[in-house]
C-alpha positions as CSV (number, residue, x, y, z in Angstrom):
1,X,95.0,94.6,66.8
2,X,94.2,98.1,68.4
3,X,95.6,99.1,71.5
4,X,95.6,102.3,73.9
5,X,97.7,103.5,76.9
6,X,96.7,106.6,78.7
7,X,98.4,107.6,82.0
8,X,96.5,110.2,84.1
9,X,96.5,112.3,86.8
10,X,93.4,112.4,88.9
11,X,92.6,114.8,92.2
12,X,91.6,111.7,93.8
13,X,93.5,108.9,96.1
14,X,94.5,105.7,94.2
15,X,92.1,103.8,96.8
16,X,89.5,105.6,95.3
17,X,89.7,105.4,92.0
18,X,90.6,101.9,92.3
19,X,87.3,101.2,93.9
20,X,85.5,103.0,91.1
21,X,86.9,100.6,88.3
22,X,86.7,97.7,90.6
23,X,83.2,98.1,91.4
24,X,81.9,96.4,87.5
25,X,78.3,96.2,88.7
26,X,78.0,99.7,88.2
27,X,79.7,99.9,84.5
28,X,75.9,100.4,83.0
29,X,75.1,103.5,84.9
30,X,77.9,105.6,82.9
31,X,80.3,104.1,80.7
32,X,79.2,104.1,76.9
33,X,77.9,101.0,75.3
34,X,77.4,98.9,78.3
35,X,74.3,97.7,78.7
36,X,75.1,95.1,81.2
37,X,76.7,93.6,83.8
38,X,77.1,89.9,86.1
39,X,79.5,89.5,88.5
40,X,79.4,85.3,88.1
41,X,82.1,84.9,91.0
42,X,84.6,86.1,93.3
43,X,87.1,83.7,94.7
44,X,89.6,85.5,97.4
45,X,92.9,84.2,96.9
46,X,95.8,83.1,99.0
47,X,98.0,86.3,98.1
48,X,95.2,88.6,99.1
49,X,94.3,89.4,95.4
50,X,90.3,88.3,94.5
51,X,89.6,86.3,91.2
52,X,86.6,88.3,89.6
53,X,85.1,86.4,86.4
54,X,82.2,88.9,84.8
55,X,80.0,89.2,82.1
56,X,79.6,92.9,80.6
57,X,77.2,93.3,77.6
58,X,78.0,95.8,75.0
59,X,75.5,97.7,72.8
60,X,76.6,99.8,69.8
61,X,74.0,100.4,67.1
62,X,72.8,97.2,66.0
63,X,75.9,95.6,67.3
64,X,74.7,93.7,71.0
65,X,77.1,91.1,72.4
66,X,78.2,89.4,76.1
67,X,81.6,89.0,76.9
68,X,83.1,87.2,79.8
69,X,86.3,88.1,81.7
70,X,88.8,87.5,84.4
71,X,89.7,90.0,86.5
72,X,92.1,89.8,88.7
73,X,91.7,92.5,91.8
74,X,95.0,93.1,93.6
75,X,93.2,95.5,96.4
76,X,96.5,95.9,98.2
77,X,98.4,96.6,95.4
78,X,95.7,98.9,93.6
79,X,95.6,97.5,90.3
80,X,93.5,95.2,88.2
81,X,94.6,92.9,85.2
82,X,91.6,92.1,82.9
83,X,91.6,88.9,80.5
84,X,89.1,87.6,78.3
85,X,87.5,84.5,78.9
86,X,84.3,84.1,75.8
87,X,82.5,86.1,73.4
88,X,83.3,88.0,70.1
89,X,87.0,88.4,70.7
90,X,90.1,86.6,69.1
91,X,91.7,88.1,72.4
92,X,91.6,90.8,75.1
93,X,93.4,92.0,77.9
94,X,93.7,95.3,80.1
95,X,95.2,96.5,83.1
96,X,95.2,99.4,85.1
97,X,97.2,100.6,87.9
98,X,96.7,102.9,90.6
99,X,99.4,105.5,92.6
100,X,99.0,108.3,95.5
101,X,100.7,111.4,94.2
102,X,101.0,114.6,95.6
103,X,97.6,116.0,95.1
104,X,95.8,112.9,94.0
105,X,96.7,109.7,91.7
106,X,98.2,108.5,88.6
107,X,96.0,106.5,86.5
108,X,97.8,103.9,84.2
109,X,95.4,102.3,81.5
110,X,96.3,99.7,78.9
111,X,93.8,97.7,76.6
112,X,94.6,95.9,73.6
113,X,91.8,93.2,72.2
114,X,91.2,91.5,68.6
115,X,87.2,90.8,67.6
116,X,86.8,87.0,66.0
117,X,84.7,89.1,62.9
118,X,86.6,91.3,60.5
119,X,84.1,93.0,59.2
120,X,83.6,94.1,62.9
121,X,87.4,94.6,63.7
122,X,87.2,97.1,60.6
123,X,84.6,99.0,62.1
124,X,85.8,99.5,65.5
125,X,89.5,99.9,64.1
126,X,88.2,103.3,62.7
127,X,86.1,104.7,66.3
128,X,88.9,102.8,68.8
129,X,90.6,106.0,70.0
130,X,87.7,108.1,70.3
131,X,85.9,105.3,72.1
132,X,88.6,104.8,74.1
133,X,88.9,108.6,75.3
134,X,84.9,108.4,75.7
135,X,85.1,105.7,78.2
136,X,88.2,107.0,80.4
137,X,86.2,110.4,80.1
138,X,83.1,108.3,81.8
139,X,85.4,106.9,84.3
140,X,87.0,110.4,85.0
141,X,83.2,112.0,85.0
142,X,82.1,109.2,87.5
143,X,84.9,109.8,89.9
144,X,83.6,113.7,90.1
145,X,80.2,112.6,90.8
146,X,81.3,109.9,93.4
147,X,83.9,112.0,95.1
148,X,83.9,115.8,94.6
149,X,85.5,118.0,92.2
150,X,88.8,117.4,94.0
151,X,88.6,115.7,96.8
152,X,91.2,112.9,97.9
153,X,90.9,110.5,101.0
């Protein structure tokens, strides 16, 4: 089962860049392989964390498939915990996390996920770290084009 951490320093607050992951809807206009996204619901909850479920479609070569998740958006805590809910995996789950530093943030990624089909799992197994890099790259290249060069606030 393939997994990746990456922490990262960013020249941007942790609100922001929080707001950039948080904000799924946009996922299609620069992250790699995405094709789609739904948000189906948003429920706020009690501790002032949102329940997101979402449907992202990914598109690699002839390889097109919807998966669902649940994402848990802990706005005053700056983080977000991602589980699957249905599609092509056996399991999934991510979570990132968000902290001011001096001169902008720390960026802490995790992902680890298992597809139902081997054959598939043996494809991706050999392109998961550079796909991995490619997409906090888009995230990374996003922020500079929503927020300046360098720019926290």
């Amino acid at each position: 089962m393939p997994t990746h951490s990456e922490i990262r320093r960013m020249p941007y607050s942790a609100r922001q860049m929080y707001d950039l992951v948080a904000d799924v809807m946009r996922y299609p206009e620069f992250i790699p392989w995405i094709a789609a996204a739904r948000i189906r619901s948003v429920t706020p909850r009690h501790d002032g964390t949102q329940l997101m479920e979402a449907d992202l479609v990914v598109s690699f070569k002839v390889f097109r498939e919807k998966f669902g998740s649940r994402v848990v958006l802990d706005e005053p805590g700056l983080g977000l915990d991602i589980e699957y809910l249905d599609g092509p995996f056996k399991h999934m789950r991510s979570r990132w996390r968000f902290r001011d530093i001096e001169g902008g943030c720390e960026v802490d990624f995790h992902v680890d996920f298992e597809f139902r089909n081997a054959v598939l799992q043996k494809i991706i197994g050999v392109v998961f770290n550079e796909a991995m890099h490619r997409i906090v790259r888009a995230f990374e290249a996003r922020a500079k084009v929503l927020y300046g060069a360098g720019a926290t606030g």
